[in-house]
C-alpha positions as a printed NumPy array, in Angstrom:
array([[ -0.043,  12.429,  33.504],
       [  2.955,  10.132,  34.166],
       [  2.138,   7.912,  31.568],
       [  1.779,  10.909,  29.207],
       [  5.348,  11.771,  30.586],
       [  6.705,   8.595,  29.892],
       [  4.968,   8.288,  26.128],
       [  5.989,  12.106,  24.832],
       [  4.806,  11.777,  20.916],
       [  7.434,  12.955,  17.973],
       [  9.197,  11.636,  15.667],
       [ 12.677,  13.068,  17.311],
       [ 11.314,  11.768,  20.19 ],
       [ 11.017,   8.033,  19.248],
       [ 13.527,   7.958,  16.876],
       [ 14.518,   4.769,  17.299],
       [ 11.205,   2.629,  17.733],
       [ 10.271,   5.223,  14.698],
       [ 13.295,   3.646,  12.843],
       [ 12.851,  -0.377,  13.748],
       [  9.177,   0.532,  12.117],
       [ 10.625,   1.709,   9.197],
       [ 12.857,  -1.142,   8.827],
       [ 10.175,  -3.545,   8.923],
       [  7.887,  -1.567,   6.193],
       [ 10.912,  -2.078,   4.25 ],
       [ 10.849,  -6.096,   4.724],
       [  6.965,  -5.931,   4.174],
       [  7.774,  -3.854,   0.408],
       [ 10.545,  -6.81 ,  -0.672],
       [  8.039,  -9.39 ,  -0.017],
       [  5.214,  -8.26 ,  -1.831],
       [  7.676,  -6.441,  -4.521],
       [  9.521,  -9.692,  -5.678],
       [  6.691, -10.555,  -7.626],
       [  5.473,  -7.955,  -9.51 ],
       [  7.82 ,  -8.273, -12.594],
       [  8.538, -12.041, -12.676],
       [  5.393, -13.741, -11.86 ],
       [  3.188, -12.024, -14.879],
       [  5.655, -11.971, -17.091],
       [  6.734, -16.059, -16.596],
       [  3.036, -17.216, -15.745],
       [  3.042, -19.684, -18.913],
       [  5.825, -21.499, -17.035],
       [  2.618, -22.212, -13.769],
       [  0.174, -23.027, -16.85 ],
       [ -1.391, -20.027, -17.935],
       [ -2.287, -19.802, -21.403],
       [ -1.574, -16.878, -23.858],
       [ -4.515, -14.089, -23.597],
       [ -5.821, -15.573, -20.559],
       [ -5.492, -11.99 , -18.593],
       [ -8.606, -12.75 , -16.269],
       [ -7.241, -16.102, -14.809],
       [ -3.862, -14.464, -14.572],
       [ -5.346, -11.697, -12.484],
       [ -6.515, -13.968, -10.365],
       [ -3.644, -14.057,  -8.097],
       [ -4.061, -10.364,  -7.443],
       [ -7.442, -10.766,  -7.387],
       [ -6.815, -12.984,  -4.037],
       [ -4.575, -10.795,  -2.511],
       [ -6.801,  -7.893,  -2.39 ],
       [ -9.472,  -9.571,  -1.608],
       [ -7.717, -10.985,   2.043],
       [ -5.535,  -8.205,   2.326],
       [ -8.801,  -5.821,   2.367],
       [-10.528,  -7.876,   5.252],
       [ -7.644,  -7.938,   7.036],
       [ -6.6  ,  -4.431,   6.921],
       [-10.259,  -4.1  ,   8.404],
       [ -9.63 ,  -7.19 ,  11.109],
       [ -6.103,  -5.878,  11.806],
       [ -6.983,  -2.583,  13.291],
       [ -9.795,  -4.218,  15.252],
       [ -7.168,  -6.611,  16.809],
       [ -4.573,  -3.929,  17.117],
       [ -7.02 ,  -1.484,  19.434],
       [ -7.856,  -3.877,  21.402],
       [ -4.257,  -6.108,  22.215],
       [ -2.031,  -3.789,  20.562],
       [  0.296,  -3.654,  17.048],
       [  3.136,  -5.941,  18.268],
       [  1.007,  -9.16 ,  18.558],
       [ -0.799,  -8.338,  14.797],
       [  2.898,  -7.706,  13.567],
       [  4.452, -10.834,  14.307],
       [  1.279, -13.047,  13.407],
       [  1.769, -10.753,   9.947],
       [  5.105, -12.244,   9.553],
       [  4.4  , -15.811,  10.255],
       [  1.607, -15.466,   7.539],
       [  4.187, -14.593,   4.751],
       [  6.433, -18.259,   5.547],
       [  4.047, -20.232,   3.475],
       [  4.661, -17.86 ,   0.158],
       [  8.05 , -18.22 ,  -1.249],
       [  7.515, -22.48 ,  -0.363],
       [  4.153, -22.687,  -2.279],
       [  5.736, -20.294,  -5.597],
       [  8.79 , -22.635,  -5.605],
       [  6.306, -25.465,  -5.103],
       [  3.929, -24.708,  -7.178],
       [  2.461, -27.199, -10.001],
       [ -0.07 , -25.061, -11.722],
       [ -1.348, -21.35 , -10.982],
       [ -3.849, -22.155,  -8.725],
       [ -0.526, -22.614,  -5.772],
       [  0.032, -19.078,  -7.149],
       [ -3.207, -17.935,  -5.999],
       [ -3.008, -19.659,  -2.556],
       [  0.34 , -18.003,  -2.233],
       [ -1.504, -14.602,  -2.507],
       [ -3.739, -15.763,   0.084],
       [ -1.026, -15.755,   2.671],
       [  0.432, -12.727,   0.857],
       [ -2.736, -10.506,   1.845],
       [ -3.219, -12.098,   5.605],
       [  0.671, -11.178,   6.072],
       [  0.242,  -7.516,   4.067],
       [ -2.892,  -6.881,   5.729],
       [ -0.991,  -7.246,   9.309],
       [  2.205,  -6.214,   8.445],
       [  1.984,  -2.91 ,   6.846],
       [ -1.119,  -1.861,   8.713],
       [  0.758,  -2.345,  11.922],
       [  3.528,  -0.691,  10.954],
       [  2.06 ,   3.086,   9.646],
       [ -0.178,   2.558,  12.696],
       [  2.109,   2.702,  15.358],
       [  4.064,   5.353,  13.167],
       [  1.296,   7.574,  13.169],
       [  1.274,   6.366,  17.209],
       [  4.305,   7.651,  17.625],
       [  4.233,  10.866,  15.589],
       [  2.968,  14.33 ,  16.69 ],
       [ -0.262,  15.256,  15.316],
       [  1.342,  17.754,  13.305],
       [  3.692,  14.833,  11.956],
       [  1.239,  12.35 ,  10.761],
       [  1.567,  12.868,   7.026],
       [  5.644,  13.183,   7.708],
       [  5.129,   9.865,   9.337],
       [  2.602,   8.291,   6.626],
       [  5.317,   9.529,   4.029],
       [  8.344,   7.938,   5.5  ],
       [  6.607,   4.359,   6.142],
       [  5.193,   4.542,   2.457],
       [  8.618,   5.909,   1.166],
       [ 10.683,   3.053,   2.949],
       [  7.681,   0.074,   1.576],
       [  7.498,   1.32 ,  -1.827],
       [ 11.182,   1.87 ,  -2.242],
       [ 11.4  ,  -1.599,  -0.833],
       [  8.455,  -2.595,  -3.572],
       [ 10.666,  -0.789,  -6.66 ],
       [ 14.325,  -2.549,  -5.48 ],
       [ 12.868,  -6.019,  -4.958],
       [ 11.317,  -6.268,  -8.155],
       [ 14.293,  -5.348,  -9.904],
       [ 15.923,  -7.181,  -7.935],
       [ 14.177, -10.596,  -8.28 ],
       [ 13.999, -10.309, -11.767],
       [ 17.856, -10.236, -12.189],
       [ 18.065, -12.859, -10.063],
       [ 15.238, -14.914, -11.804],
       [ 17.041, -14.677, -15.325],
       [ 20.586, -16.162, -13.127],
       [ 18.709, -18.93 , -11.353],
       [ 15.027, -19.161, -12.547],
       [ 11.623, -17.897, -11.129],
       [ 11.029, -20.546,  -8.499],
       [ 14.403, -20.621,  -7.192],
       [ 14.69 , -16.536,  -6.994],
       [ 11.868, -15.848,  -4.976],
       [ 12.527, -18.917,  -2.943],
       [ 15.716, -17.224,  -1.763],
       [ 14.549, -13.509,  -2.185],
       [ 11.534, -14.776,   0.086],
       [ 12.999, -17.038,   2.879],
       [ 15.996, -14.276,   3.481],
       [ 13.491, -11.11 ,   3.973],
       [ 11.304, -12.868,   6.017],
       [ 14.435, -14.197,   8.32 ],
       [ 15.628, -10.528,   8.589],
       [ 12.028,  -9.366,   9.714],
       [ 12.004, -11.934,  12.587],
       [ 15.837, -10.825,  13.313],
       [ 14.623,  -7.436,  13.616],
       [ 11.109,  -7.471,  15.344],
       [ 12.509,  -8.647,  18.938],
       [ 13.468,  -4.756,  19.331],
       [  9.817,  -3.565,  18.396],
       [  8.1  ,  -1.849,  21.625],
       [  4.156,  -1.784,  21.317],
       [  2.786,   1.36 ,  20.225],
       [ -0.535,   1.063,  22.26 ],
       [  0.811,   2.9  ,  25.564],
       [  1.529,   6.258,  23.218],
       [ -2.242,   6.099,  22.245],
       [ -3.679,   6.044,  25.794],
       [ -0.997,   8.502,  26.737],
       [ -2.742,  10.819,  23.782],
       [ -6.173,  10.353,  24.963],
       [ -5.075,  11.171,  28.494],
       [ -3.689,  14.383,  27.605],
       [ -7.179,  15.037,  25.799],
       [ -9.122,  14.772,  28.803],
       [-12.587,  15.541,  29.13 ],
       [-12.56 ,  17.042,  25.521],
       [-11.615,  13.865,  24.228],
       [-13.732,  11.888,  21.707],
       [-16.061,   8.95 ,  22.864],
       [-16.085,   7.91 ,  19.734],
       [-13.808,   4.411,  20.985],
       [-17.275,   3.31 ,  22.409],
       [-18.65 ,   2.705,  19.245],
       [-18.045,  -1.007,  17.71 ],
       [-16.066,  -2.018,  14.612],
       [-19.051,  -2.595,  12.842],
       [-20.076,   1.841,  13.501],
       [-17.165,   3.196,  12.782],
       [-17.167,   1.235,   9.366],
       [-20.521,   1.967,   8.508],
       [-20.191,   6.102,   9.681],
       [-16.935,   6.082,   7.445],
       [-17.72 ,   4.122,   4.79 ],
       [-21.078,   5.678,   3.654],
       [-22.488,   8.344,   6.21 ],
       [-19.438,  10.82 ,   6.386],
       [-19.329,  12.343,   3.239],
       [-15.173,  13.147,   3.697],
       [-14.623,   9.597,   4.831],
       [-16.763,   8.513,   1.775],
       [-14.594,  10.397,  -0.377],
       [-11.732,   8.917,   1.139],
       [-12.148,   5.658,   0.773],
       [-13.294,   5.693,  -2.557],
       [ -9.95 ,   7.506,  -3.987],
       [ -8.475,   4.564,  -1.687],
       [-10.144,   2.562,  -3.921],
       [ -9.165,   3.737,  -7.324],
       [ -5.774,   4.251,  -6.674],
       [ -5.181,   0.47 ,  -5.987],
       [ -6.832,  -0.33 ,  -9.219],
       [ -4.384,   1.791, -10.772],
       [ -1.516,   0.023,  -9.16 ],
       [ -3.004,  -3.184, -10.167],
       [ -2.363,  -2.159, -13.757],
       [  0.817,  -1.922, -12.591],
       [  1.23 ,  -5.147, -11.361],
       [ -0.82 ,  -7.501, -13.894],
       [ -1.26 ,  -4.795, -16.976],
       [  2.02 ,  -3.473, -17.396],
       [  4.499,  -6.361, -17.807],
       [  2.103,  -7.599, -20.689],
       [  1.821,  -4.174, -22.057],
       [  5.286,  -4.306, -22.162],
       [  6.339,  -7.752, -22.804],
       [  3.897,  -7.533, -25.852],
       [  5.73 ,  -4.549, -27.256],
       [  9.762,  -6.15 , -27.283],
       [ 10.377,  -4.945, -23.8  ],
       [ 12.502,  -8.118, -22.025],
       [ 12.114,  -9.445, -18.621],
       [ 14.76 ,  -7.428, -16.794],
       [ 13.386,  -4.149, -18.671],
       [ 10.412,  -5.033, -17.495],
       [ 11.791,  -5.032, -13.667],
       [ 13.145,  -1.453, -14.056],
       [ 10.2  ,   0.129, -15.827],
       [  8.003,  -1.32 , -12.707],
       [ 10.687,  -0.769, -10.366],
       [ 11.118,   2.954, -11.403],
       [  7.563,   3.761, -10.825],
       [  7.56 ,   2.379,  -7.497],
       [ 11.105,   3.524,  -6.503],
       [  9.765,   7.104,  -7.274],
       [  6.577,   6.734,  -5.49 ],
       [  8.465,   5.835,  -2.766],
       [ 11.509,   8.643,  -2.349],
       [  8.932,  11.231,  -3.26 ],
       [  6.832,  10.217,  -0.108],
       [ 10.012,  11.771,   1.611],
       [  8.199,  14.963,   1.241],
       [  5.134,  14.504,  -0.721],
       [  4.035,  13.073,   3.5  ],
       [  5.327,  16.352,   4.767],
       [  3.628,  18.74 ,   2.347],
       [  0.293,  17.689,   3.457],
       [  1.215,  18.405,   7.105],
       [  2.373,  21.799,   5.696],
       [ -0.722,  23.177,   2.953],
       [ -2.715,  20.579,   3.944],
       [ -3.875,  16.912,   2.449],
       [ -6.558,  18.288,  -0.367],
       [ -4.106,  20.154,  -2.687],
       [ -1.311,  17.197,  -2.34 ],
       [ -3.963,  14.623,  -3.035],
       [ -6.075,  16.315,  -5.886],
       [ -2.876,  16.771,  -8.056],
       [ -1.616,  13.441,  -7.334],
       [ -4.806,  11.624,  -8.867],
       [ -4.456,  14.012, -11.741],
       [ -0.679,  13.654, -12.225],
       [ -1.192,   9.704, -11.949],
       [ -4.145,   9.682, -14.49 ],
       [ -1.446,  11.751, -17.117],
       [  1.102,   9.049, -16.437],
       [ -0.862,   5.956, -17.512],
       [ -1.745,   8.214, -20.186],
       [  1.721,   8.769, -21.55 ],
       [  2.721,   4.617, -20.852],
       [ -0.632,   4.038, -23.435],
       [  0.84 ,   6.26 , -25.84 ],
       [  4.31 ,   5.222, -25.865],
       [  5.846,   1.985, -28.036],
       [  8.625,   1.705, -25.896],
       [ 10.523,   3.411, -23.291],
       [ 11.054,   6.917, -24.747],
       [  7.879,   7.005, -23.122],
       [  7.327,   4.605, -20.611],
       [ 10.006,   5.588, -18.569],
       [  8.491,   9.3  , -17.794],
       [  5.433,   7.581, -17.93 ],
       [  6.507,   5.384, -15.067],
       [  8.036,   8.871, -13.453],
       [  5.16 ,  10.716, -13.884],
       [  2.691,   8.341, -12.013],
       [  5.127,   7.292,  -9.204],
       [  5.176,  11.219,  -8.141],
       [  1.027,  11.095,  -8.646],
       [  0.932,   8.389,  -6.048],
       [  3.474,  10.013,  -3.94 ],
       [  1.434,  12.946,  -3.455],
       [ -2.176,  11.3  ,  -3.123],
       [ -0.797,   7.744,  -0.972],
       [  0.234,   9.173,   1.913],
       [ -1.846,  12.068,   2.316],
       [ -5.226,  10.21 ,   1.985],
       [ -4.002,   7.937,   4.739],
       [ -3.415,  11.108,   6.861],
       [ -6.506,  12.559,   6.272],
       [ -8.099,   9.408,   7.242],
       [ -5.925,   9.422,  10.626],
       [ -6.808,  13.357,  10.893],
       [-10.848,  12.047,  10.97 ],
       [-10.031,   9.782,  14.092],
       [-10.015,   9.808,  17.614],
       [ -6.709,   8.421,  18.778],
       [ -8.277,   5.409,  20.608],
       [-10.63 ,   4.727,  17.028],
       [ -7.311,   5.206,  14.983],
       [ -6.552,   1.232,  14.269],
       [-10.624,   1.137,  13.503],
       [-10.597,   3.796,  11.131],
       [ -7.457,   3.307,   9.353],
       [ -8.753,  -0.367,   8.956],
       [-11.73 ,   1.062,   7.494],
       [ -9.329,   3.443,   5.223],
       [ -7.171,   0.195,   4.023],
       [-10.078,  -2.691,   3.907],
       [-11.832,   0.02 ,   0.936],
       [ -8.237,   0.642,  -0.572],
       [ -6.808,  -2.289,  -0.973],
       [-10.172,  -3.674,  -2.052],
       [ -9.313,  -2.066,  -5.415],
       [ -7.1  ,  -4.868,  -5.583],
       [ -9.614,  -7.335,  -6.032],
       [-12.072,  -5.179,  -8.255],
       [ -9.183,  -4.088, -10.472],
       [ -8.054,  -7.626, -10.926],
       [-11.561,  -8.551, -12.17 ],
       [-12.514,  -4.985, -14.146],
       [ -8.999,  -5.154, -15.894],
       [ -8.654,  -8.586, -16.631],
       [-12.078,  -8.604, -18.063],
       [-11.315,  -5.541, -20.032],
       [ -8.362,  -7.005, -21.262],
       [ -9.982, -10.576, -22.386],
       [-12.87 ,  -9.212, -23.86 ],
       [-10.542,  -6.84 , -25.986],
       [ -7.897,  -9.185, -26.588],
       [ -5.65 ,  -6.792, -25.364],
       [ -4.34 ,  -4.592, -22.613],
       [ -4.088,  -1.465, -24.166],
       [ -7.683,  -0.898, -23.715],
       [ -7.46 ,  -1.218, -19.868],
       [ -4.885,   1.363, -19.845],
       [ -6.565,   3.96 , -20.78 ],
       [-10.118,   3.162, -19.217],
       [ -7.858,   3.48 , -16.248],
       [ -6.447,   7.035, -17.011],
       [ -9.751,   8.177, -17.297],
       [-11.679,   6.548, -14.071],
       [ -8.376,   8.189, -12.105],
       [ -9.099,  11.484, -13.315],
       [-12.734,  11.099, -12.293],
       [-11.804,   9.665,  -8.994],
       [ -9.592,  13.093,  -8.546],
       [-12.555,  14.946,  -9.495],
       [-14.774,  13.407,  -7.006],
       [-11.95 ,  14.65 ,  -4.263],
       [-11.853,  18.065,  -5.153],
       [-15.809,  18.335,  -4.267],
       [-15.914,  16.301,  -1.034],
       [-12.219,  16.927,   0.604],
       [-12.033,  19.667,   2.694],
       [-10.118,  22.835,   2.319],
       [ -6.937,  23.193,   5.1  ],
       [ -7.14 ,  24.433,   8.88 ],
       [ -4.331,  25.406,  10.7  ],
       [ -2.953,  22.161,  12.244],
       [ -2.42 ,  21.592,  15.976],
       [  0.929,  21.265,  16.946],
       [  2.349,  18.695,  19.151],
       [  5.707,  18.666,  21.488],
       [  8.582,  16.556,  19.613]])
């Protein structure tokens, strides 16, 4: 029990390891957040033509497609040699992006760019809600979840602002070369104070003893199978994982076109996106901590409802009368489903399965990145149009929230945990 001694789990507790995790979530948000309003907006200027919404979704289309198998790889890797090592080989990953964007003679650099983007996401964040979740009280885990998501998204919501006001004082290329090169310089600055996480999770699953799990026997390969498609919870899971990203790819490929089509200008552009994510973000404050409190169903059920209104409102509006509460209205939607579904997932898992099953959790979420890029973009091209995709979008939310309120489970009384 001296190890367990030595690794006492709580927030409190850890508060500064808890904090240098938090500050690297927030370098992981600027770097994928610089894009999101400048590079749809300015793609004619990499060679994209006019209506071409399916080769300009391509770029996300990349992204989620590596960022899903590494999620998936990255708790694999992080079980067995811990989150430090998978943190820093996140962050060498994301050098190659702002060099190939500044670069970059045609799209296609664009695309290769979100190639790295989704190897260095994929290790990155996962590492960094993993070992907050490590370090966290069972009790705290949605607390936890909610600060880490607060900190990225807020992150996500100031850098695209951000790099937008910069790209209309220097240009696109030049903005996120700087915007880029400077995060990524901080992270490294930062991560020589990061402790490994791994000695808190043996520590847990000492103190469990002979009641605990022996589910870490099983392989990768099991877990993802059990959760994926034989667990009807973890089904359901996963599957509102899955929807949710597709929604924030609207967000990210939909929404400045929806927008630039309709008058809105590039830096209005930045604070429409931005205030959607900067909500999402502070609401995780205590959207997290509700779930630990009532439980994750009610939290995450009203959050895929709330989001599915939001897009709703930003179909039905002409300009930002509406798309701003629109934009308020989903961030809080995702603030109350994001980090909850990621604490349900962690409240399925035994503590030595956690980086396995959370992998799982992310490799189906962030998935929706890829199929959203395609199901959107083809939306959009066959109707000429991205209004269309909006509000297919609205309504395959509200079914995903449907699906939720059948398979998630109604609240127990949660364990608590020293802090």
């Amino acid at each position: 029990m001296a190890n367990a001694a030595a690794h006492i789990r709580g927030i409190a507790a850890n508060r500064c390891q808890f904090t240098l995790q938090a500050l690297q979530v927030f370098f992981v948000g600027l770097v994928i957040g610089m894009e999101r309003a400048v590079l749809p907006t300015l793609a004619h200027e990499f060679g994209v033509a006019p209506g071409a919404f399916l080769f300009l979704a391509s770029f996300v289309l990349s992204f989620g497609l590596v960022k899903g198998a590494l999620n998936l790889v990255a708790g694999g890797l992080a079980d067995r040699f811990g989150r430090k090592p998978v943190l820093i080989a996140g962050w060498i990953a994301a050098i190659p992006i702002p060099l190939l964007i500044w670069a970059a003679p045609n799209w296609w650099w664009i695309v290769i760019a979100n190639v790295f983007l989704g190897i260095s996401q994929g290790f990155t964040w996962t590492m960094t809600v993993t070992s907050q979740i490590d370090l966290a009280g069972s009790h705290q885990r949605g607390l936890a979840v909610g600060i880490n998501e607060a900190t990225g998204y807020v992150a996500v919501g100031l850098a695209g602002a951000c790099a937008a006001l910069l790209a209309e004082a220097v240009g696109a290329r030049d903005a996120l070369l700087i915007f880029g090169m400077a995060t990524i310089g901080l992270a490294f600055a930062t991560i020589t104070r990061v402790r490994d996480t791994l000695a808190w999770v043996k520590a847990e699953h000492a103190e469990a003893g002979a009641g605990a799990s022996q589910d870490h026997t099983l392989t990768l390969g099991a877990i993802f199978v059990r959760i994926s498609l034989r667990d009807r919870v973890g089904r359901a899971i996963c599957q509102g994982g899955v929807v949710n990203k597709i929604a924030d790819t609207l967000v990210w490929v939909m929404f400045p076109l929806f927008f630039k089509a309709r008058g809105a200008k590039l830096v209005e552009i930045g604070w429409l996106t931005g205030t959607y994510a900067m909500v999402w973000g502070v609401s995780q404050l205590w959207t997290g901590h509700l779930g630990d409190r009532v439980g994750r169903r009610a939290p995450v059920i009203a959050g895929f409802f709330l989001l599915a209104a939001g897009i709703a409102i930003t179909a039905a509006g002409r300009d930002a009368s509406l798309w701003l509460p629109g934009a308020i209205v989903m961030g809080i939607g995702m603030a109350l489903l994001y980090p909850n579904l990621i604490a349900a997932m962690s409240d399925q898992a035994a503590p030595l399965i956690r980086g396995k099953a959370l992998g799982t959790y992310r490799y189906w979420r962030d998935t929706g990145y890829a199929l959203g890029a395609v199901a959107l973009g083809l939306i959009a091209q066959f109707a000429h149009a991205t209004l269309p995709a909006l509000w297919i979008s609205a309504v395959l939310v509200a079914g995903s929230g449907l699906w939720l309120m059948r398979d998630l489970p109604r609240p127990r009384s949660p364990v608590r945990d020293r802090d």
